[in-house]
C-alpha positions, 0 to 999 in steps of 0.5 A, spaced: 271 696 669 269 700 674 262 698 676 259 703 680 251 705 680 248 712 679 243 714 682 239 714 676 241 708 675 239 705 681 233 708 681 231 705 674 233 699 676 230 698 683 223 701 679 223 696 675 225 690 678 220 692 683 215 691 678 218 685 675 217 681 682 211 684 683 208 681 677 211 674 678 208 674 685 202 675 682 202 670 677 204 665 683 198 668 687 193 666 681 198 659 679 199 657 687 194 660 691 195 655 696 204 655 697 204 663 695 207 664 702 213 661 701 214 662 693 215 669 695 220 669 700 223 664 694 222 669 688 225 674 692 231 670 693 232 669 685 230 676 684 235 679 687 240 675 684 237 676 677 237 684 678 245 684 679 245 680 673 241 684 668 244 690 671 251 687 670 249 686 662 244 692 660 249 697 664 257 693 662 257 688 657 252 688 652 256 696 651 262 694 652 261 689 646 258 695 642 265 700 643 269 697 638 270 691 633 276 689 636 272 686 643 267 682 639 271 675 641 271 678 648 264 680 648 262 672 646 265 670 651 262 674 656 256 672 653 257 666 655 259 666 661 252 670 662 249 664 660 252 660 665 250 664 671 244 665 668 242 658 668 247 654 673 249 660 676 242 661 678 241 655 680 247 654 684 244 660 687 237 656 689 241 650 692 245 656 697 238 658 698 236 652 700 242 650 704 241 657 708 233 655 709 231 661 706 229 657 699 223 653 699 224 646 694 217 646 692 218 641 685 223 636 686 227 635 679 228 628 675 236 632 674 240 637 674 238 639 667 231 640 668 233 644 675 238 648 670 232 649 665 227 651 669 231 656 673 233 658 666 226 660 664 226 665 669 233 668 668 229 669 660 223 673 662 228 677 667 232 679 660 226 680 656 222 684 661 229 688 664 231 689 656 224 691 654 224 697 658 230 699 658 230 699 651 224 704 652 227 708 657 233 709 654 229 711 647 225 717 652 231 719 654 234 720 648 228 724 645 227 729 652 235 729 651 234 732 643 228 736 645 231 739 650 238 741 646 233 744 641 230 749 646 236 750 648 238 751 641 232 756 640 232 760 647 240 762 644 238 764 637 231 768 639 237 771 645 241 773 639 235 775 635 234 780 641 241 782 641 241 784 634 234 788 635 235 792 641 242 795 639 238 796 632 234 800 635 238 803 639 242 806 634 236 808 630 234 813 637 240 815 637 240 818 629 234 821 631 238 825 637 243 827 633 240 830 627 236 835 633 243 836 636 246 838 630 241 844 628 241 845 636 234 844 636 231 846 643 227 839 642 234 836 643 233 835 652 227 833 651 229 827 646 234 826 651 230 824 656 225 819 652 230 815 650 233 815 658 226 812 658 227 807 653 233 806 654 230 803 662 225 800 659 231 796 655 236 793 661 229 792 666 224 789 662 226 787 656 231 781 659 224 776 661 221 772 656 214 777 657 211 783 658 204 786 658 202 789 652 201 795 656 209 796 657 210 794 650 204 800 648 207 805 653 214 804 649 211 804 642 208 811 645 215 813 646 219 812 641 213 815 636 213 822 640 221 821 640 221 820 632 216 825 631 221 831 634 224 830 628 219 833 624 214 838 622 207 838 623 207 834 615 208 828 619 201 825 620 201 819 626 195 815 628 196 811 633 190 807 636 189 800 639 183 795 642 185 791 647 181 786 651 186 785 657 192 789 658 196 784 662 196 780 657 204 777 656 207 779 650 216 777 648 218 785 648 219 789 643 216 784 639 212 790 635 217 795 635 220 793 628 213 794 624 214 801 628 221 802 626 220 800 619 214 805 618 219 811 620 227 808 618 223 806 610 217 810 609 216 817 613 223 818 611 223 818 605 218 821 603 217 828 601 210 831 602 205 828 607 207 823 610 203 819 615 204 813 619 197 809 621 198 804 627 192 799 629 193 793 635 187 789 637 187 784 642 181 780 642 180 772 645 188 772 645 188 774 638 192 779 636 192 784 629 198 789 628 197 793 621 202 798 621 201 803 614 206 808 612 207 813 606 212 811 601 215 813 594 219 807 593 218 802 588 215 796 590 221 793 587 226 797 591 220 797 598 222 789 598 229 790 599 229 795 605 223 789 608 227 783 607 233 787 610 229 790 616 224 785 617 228 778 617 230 778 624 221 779 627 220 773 621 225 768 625 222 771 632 215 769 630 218 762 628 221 761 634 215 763 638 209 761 635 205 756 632 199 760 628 202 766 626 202 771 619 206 776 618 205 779 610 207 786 607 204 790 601 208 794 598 206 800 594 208 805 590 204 811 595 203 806 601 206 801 605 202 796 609 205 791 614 200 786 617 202 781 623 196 776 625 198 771 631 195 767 635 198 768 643 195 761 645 199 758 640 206 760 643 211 755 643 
C-alpha cells in the first residue's frame, strides 16, 4: 500500500483538521478558562496524532475494505487494529507527550481503562467530525464532477451541431453558384464574391461561443443578396429588424436556418410570386424572429421538409437556452417559422 498524499488531499485534510482543533480549543476556553494555556499545547499533541490516523482510515482502510469481498476478514482486522490505536494508541501517545514534557497530565485517572476511555472519546469526535465532512466533500465532488462531464457533453454535441449546420450551408451557397455558372450568368463573380465574404465569416467568427447581432445581420444580409441572384425580379424580399443594442451576444449562425428554410422550402418551390418576409426584434433581452415564405406545399408535406431542416436549431436552442419557443405554421400559400428567446436565459 503506497501511502503517498495529494496536494488535494493534504489540503483537505489540514483545512479540516485545522477546524477540528479550533473548535475543541474553544470548547476548552469556555470549560477551562483557567488551565487553556496548557490544554492547547495538549490538544495540539493528540490532534496531529488523530490527523494521521483519520487520514490513514478515510483515505486507505475503509476503501480498501469496499474493493472486494474477498478483503472483508482483512478489512475487520484493520478495523480493529484502528480501534486499538485509537484508544490505547492514543494513549500511549499521551504518555510519550507526558515523558517529552510536552503533554501536561491535568486529570489524574483512577486506571488505565478510564485514561483509554477518556483518550477514546476524543478519537470518536475526530472520526465523526473527519467523516461527516468528508462524506460531504466527497458528495460535492461528485456533483461538480457529473456537471462538469455534462458541460462537456453538451459543449461537444452543440460543436457537432455547428459542424453539421455550417457544411450545410455551405453546400446550400454552393448550389446557388452552380445554378449561375451553368447558364453563364454574368451574376456568377459577383456571387463568387459574397460567398468568399461568407465563407470568412464562417472560419473567423464562427468558431466563438458569441458574436453581435450586428455580425449575424450582416451575414444574414449576404446570404439573402447571394440568393436573390438566383432569381428575377418575382422574388419579394422584405428583410427588417429592431434592435435596441447591436453588440448584444448571439452563438453564430443560430438564425440562419429559418433563412435557409425560407428559400431551400419555400421560395424554390414556389411558381408564381414568392416572397420571403423576415423580421428580428431585440428589445430588453428579448428576441423575436418571425420569418414567412411563400409555399405550395402541403401542410402534411411542409412538416417533413421542417423536421428535417430544423431539428438541428431545435436541440441548439435546448442546449443553449432555458425559455426559448420555436413554433412553425405550415400552410398551403404561407409558411411561418416564429423563434422567441429570451437571451438572459442562456445556459
Amino acid at each position: 500500500m503506497n501511502l503517498s498524499v495529494t496536494k488535494e488531499q493534504f489540503t483537505f485534510y489540514s483545512r479540516v483538521g485545522a477546524a477540528f482543533l479550533l473548535l475543541w480549543l474553544f470548547g476548552d476556553l469556555v470549560s477551562h478558562p483557567d488551565t487553556f494555556y496548557p490544554r492547547v499545547w495538549n490538544n495540539i499533541w493528540r490532534w496531529a496524532y488523530v490527523l494521521v490516523l483519520n487520514f490513514i482510515l478515510f483515505e486507505y482502510t475503509l476503501p480498501f475494505i469496499r474493493f472486494t469481498w474477498k478483503r472483508i476478514l482483512l478489512g475487520l482486522f484493520l478495523l480493529w487494529v484502528h480501534l486499538m490505536l485509537y484508544s490505547f494508541g492514543l494513549y500511549a501517545w499521551r504518555l510519550i507527550g507526558i515523558a517529552l514534557h510536552i503533554y501536561t497530565p491535568l486529570v489524574t485517572f483512577a486506571d488505565t481503562d478510564k485514561a483509554v476511555e477518556s483518550q477514546m472519546s476524543y478519537s470518536a469526535g475526530s472520526i465523526f467530525f473527519f467523516g461527516a465532512i468528508r462524506l460531504l466533500y466527497g458528495y460535492t465532488k461528485l456533483r461538480q464532477t457529473a456537471q462538469q462531464l455534462r458541460i462537456e457533453k453538451q459543449a461537444a454535441e452543440l460543436n457537432y451541431l455547428k459542424s453539421q449546420t455550417n457544411p450545410h450551408f455551405l453546400f446550400n451557397t454552393l448550389n446557388n453558384i452552380y445554378s449561375l455558372a451553368r447558364i453563364k450568368s454574368d451574376l456568377a463573380p459577383e456571387s463568387i464574391l459574397r460567398l468568399s465574404k461568407i465563407l470568412r465569416y464562417m472560419l473567423y467568427e464562427t468558431s466563438g461561443a458569441y458574436v453581435a447581432i450586428e455580425q449575424e445581420l450582416k451575414i444574414i444580409s449576404d446570404y439573402i443578396a447571394l440568393e436573390q441572384l438566383r432569381y428575377d425580379e418575382s422574388l419579394r424580399v422584405n428583410f427588417n429588424y429592431d434592435v435596441e443594442e447591436m453588440r448584444q451576444a448571439l452563438p453564430p449562425l443560430l438564425l440562419m436556418p429559418l433563412v435557409e428554410n425560407a428559400f431551400k422550402h419555400g421560395v424554390s418551390e414556389t411558381r408564381s410570386q414568392p416572397f420571403v418576409d423576415i423580421h428580428l426584434s431585440v428589445n430588453q433581452r428579448k428576441l423575436a424572429f418571425i420569418v414567412k415564405n411563400s409555399t405550395e406545399a402541403f401542410p402534411e408535406e411542409r412538416s417533413i421538409n421542417e423536421n428535417i431542416g430544423l431539428s438541428n436549431l431545435r436541440r441548439q436552442l435546448e442546449l443553449l437556452y432555458t425559455d426559448y419557443n420555436l413554433s412553425v405554421q405550415p400552410g398551403e400559400s404561407v409558411f411561418t417559422a416564429t423563434l422567441k428567446i429570451n437571451l438572459a436565459s442562456h445556459v
